[in-house]
SEPA-506341 format. One line per field, with one value per residue (C-alpha): x, y, z; residue number from 1. Coordinates in nm, 3 decimals, decimal comma. Example, Ala and Ser with C-alpha at 12.3 -4.5 7.8 and 13.67 -1.06 7.14 Angstrom:
// SEPA-506341
east <- [1,230 1,367]
north <- [-0,450 -0,106]
up <- [0,780 0,714]
seq <- [1 2]
// end
This chain:
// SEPA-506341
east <- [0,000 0,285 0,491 0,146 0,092 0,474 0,436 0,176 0,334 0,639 0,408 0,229 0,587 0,656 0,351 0,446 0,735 0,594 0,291 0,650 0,818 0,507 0,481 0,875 0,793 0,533 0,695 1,005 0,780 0,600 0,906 1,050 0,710 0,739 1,074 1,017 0,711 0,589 0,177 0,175 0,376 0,132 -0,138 0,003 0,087 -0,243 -0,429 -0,142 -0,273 -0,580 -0,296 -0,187 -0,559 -0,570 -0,256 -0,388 -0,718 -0,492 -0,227 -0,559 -0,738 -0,436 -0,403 -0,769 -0,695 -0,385 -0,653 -0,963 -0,785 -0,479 -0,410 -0,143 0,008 0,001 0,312 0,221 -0,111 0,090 0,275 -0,028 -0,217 0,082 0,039 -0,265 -0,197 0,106 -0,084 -0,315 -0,042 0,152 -0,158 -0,222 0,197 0,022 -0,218 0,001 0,227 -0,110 -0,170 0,148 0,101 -0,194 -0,025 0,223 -0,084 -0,229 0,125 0,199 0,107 0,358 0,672 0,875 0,957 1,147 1,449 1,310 1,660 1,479 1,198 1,439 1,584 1,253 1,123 1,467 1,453 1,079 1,169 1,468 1,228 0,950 1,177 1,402 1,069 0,908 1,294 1,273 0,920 1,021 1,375 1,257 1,527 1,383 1,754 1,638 1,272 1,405 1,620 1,345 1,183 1,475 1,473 1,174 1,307 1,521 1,229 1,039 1,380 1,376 1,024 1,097 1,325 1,133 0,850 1,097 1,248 0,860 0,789 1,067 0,932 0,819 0,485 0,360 0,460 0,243 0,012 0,344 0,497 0,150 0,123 0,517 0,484 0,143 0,371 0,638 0,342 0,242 0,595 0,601 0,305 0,474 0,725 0,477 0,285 0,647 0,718 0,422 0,524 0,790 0,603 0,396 0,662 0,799 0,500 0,503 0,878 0,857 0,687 0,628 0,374 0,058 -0,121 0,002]
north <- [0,000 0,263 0,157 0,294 0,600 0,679 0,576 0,847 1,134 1,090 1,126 1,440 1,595 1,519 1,711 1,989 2,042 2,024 2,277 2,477 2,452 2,555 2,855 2,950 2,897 3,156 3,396 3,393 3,395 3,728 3,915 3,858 3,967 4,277 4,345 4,272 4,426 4,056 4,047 3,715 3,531 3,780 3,583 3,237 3,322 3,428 3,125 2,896 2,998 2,737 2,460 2,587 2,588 2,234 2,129 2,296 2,065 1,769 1,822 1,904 1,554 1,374 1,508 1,455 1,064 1,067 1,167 0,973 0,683 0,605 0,625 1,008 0,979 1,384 1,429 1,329 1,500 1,802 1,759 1,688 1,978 2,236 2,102 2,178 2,545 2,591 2,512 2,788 3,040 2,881 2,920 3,318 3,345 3,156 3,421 3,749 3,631 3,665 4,000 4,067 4,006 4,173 4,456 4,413 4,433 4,737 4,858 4,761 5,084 5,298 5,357 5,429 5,173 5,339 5,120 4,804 4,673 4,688 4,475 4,219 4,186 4,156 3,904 3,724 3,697 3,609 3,317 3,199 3,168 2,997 2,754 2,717 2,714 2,388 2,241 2,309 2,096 1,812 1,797 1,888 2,159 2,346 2,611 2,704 2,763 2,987 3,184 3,224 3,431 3,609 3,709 3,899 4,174 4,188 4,205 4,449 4,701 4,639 4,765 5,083 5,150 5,098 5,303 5,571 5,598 5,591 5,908 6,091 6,025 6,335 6,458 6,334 5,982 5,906 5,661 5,464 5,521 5,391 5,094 4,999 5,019 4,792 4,542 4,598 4,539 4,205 4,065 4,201 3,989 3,679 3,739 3,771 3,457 3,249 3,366 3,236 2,868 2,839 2,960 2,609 2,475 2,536 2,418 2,094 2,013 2,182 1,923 2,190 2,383 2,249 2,536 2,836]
up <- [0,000 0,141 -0,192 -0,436 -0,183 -0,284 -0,612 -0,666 -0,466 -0,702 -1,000 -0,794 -0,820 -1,136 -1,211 -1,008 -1,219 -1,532 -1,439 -1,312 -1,669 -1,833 -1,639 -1,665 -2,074 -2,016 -1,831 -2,021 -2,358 -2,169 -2,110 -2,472 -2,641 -2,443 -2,526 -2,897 -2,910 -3,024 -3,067 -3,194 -2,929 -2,660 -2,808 -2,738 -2,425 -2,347 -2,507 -2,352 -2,051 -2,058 -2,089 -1,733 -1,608 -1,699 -1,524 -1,246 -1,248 -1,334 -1,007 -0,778 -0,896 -0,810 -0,512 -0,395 -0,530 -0,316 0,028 -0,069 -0,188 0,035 0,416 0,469 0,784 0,924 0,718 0,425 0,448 0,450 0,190 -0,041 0,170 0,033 -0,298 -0,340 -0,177 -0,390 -0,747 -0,652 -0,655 -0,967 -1,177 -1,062 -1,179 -1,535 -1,482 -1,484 -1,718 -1,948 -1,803 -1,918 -2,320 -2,286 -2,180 -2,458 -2,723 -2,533 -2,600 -2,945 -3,118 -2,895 -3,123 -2,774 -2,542 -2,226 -2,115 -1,972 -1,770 -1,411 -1,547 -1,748 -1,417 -1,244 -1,496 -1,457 -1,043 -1,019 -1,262 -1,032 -0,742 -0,943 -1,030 -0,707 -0,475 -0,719 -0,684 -0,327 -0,288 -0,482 -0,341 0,030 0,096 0,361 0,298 -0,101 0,040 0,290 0,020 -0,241 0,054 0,101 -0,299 -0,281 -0,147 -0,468 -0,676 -0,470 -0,485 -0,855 -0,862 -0,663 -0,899 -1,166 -1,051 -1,015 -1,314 -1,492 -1,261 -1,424 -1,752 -1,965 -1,882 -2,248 -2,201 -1,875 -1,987 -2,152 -1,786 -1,612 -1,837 -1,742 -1,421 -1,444 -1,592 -1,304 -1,072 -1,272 -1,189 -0,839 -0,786 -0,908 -0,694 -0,405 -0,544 -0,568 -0,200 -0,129 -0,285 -0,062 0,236 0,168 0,108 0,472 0,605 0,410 0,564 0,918 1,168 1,400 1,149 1,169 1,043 0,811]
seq <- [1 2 3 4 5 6 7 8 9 10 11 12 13 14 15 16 17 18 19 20 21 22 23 24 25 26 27 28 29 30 31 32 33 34 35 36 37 38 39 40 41 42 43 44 45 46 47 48 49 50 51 52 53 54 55 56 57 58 59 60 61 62 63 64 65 66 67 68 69 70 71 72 73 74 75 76 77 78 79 80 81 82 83 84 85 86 87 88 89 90 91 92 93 94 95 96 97 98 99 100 101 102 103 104 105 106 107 108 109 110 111 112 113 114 115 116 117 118 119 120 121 122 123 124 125 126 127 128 129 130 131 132 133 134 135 136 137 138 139 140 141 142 143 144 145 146 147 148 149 150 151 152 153 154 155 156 157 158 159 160 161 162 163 164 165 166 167 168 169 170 171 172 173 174 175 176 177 178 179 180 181 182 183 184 185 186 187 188 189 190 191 192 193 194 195 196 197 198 199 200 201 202 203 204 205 206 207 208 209 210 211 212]
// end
């Protein structure tokens, strides 16, 4: 029986990471289109974004299977408990990275795009902790949960800095500065909602933390 229950959990993170690399695909794909001023690859993005939805679905099935059908000792309850926590926030990072393109076609007529180096960065940190809190689920590493905390402060300071430099902007280009910093706030949110992956994460590992 324990060697099916374990069977299944590896399969849960299996899924885990694959929801993960969809959603790195996206935001990388986001960030790229915005840069490029891509409309076509916004509008995958965007209709990708059901694929996400239904690996979402898929991951919360399993891990209703995984409580209905086998016997979790309070560990392992936990565990499946923070999965199902933790897909909730990966699939609101699927859903910014869509808000995101859709910015970029809002955009798409405006012949001046203000340097976007804060934001690379910010799209380039929130992707580290995506990935490094899903590695830090599947591999249990309480240490690379803790430090994906840690790297939101980067991304909030890359905000600030972006919102900033959009304030200087010329009085003629504030609804280009207001729709960059929109898209600063989309990736300060999946920073927020990656934080919040490891925070599960913590509570999946830590036997003293019965409730978040």
């Amino acid at each position: 029986m324990r060697s099916k229950f374990d069977e299944q959990l590896h399969l849960l993170n299996q899924e885990m990471m694959q929801m993960g690399s969809m959603i790195e695909d996206s935001i990388q794909k986001a960030i790229n289109a915005l840069i490029d001023q891509n409309v076509e690859l916004a509008k995958k993005i965007m209709d990708n974004d059901t694929q996400i939805d239904h690996e979402q679905k898929k991951i919360e099935n399993l891990c209703f299977n995984l409580l209905m059908q086998q016997q979790p000792v309070a560990k392992d309850l936990r565990v499946i408990s923070a999965a199902m926590k933790m897909v909730t926030d990966m699939e609101r990072i699927g859903d910014h990275a869509a808000d995101i393109s859709e910015m970029t076609i809002l955009m798409s007529k405006t012949k001046y795009i203000p340097n976007l180096e804060h934001i690379n960065r910010m799209a380039s940190e929130t992707v580290q902790m995506l990935i490094r809190s899903i590695e830090a689920y599947v591999e249990k590493d309480m240490k690379k949960a803790v430090d994906v905390i840690t790297s939101d402060d980067v991304v909030d300071d890359l905000f600030d800095k972006n919102k900033a430099e959009q304030i200087q902007r010329e009085p003629q280009s504030a609804e280009s500065a207001a729709d960059m910093l929109m898209v600063a706030k989309y990736f300060e949110r999946i920073g927020d909602h990656a934080t919040n992956i490891a925070e599960w994460v913590i509570f999946a590992l830590d036997d003293k933390k019965m409730t978040k």
